[in-house]
C-alpha positions in Angstrom: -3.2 -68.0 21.7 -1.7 -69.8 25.2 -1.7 -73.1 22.5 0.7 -71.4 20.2 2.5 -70.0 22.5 3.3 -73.4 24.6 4.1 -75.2 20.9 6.5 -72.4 19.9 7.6 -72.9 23.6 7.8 -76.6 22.6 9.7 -76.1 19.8 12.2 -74.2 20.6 13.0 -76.5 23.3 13.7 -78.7 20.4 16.1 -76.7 19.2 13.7 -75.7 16.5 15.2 -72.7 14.0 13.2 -69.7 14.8 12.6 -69.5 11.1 10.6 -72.6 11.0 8.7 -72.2 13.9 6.2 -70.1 13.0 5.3 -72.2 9.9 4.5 -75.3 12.5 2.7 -72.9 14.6 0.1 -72.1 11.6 0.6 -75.3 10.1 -0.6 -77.2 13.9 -3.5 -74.2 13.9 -5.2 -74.8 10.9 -5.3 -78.1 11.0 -6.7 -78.7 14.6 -9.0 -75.4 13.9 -10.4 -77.6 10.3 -10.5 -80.1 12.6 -12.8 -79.2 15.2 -15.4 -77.2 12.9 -15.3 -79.8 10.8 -15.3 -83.4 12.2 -16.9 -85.2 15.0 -15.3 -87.2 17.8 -12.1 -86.4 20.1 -9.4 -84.7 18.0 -5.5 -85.3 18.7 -2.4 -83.5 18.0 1.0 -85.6 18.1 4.1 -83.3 17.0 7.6 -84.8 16.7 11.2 -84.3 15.5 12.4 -86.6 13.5 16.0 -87.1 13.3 17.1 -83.7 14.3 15.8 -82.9 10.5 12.0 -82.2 10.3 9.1 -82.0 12.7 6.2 -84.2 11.9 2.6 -83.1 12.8 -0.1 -85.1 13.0 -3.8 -84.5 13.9 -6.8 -86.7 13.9 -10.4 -86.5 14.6 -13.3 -88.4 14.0 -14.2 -88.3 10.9 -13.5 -89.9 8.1 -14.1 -87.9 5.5 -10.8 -86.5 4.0 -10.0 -82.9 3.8 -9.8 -81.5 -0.3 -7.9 -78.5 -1.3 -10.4 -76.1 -2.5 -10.3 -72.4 -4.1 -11.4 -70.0 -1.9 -12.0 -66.1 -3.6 -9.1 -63.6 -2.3 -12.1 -61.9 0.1 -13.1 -65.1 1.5 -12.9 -65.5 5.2 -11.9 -69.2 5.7 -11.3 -71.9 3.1 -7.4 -71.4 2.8 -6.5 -73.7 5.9 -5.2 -76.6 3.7 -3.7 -74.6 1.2 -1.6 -73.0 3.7 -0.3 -76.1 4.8 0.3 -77.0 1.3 2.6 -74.1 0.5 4.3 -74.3 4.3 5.1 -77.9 4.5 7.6 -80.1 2.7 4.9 -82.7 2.4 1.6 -83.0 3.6 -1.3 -85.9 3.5 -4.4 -87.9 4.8 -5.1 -91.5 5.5 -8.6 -92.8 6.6 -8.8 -94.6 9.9 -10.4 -97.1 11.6 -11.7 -94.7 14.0 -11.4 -91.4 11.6 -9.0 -89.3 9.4 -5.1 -88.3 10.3 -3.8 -85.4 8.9 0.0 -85.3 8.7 2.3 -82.5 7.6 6.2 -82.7 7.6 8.6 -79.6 7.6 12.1 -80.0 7.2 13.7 -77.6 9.7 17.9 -78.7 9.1 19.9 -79.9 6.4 21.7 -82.7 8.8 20.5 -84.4 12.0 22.2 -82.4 15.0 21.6 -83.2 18.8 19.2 -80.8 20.1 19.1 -79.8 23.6 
């Protein structure tokens, strides 16, 4: 909880839309939560704006094994992390690592680059 609160923070020092910042906060969730239940090694989370226009996540662990979309039944408890993501983010993908996997998921959150405070 303290996590998403200090990225929403984060954000909205940006100049992050409110609108959009709740989508990064579940987006940055899920995908350090797969993360750490499911990979070994250190896990990272590097979050930036890119041109005033979209916020780029990216998180990487130790594994390189790359995450799959799966279907999970409507009464399952977990399985719907990378689905999520799917539907939230304007684009989303993996690449294998020397040292792991990256996960990377960008959200556009303006039509036009504007200077943020």
């Amino acid at each position: 909880m303290r996590a998403r609160r200090t990225l929403a923070a984060a954000l909205r020092d940006w100049g992050v839309p409110d609108d959009a910042i709740d989508d990064i906060v579940l987006m940055t969730d899920e995908l350090v939560t797969n993360a750490i239940e499911h990979a070994g090694g250190p896990v990272w989370l590097r979050l930036r704006l890119h041109r005033g226009r979209c916020v780029i996540g990216r998180v990487g662990d130790g594994s390189r094994e790359a995450p799959r979309l799966r279907h999970s039944d409507s009464d399952a408890e977990n399985g719907r992390g990378l689905a999520l993501v799917a539907a939230l983010a304007d684009a989303f993908g993996a690449r294998v690592t020397t040292t792991g996997k990256v996960i990377w998921f960008r959200r556009r959150v303006r039509s036009t680059g504007v200077t943020f405070r």
